[in-house]
C-alpha positions as CSV (number, residue, x, y, z in Angstrom):
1,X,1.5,-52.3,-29.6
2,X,-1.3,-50.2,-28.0
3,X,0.5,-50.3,-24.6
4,X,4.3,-48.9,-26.3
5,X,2.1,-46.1,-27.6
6,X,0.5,-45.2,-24.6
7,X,4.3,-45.3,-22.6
8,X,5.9,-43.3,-25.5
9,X,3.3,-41.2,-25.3
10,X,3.2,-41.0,-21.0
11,X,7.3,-40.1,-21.5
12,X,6.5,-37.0,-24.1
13,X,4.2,-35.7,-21.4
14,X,6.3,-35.9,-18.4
15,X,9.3,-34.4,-20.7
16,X,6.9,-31.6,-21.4
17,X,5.4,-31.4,-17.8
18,X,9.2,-30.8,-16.6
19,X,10.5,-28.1,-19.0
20,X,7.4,-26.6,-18.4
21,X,8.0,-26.7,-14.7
22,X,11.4,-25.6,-15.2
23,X,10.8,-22.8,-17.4
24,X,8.4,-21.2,-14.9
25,X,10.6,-21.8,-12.0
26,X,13.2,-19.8,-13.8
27,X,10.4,-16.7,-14.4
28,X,9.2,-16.9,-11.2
29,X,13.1,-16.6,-9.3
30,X,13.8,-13.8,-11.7
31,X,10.7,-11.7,-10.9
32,X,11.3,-12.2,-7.4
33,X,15.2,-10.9,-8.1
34,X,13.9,-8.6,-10.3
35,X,11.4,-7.0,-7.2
36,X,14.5,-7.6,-4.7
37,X,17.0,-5.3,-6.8
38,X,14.6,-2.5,-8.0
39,X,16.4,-0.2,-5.6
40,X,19.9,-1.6,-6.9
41,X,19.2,-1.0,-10.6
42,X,16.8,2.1,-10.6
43,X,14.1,0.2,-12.5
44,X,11.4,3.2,-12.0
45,X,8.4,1.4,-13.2
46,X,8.7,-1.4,-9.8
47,X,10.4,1.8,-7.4
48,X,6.7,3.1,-8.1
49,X,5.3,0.6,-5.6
50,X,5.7,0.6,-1.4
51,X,8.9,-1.3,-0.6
52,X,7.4,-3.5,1.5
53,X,4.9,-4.9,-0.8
54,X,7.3,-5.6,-3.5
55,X,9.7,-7.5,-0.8
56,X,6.9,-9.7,0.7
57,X,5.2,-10.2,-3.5
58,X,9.3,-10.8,-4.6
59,X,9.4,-13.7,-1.7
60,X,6.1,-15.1,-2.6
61,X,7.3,-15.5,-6.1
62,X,10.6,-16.7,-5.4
63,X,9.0,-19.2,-3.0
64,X,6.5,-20.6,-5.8
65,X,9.5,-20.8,-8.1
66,X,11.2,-23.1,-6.0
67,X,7.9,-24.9,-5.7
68,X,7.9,-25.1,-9.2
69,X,11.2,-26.4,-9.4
70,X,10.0,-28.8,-7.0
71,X,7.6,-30.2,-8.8
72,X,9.8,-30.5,-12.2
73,X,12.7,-32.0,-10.2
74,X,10.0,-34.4,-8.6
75,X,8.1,-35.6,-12.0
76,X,5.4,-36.8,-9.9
77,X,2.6,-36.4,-12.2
């Protein structure tokens, strides 16, 4: 009885460990898209910084998105 607790309990976490994963994949991608197509859509508050740091910060994000991804794709916890 103690042992179906503790693997009912093992499967809610890994559930939670991979939306979590998931969700910040999805943030991560989209601020890196969102630095990418500053220039595109005239968002004024990102045009503010040098071009070149918000390409190389965009691919850094967008990288540890697809980490992210990664890791909720994986589920090794």
């Amino acid at each position: 009885m103690n042992q179906d607790f503790r693997e009912k309990n093992k499967k809610g976490f890994d559930v939670l460990q991979s939306v979590r994963h998931f969700t910040m994949a999805i943030l991560f991608v989209a601020m890196g898209v969102l630095l990418f197509a500053a220039d595109k859509y005239h968002i004024t508050q990102l045009l503010e910084f040098d071009k070149t740091f918000r390409y190389i910060f965009g691919s850094i994000c967008m990288l540890y998105g697809a980490f992210r991804l990664y890791r909720g794709l994986k589920k090794d916890y």
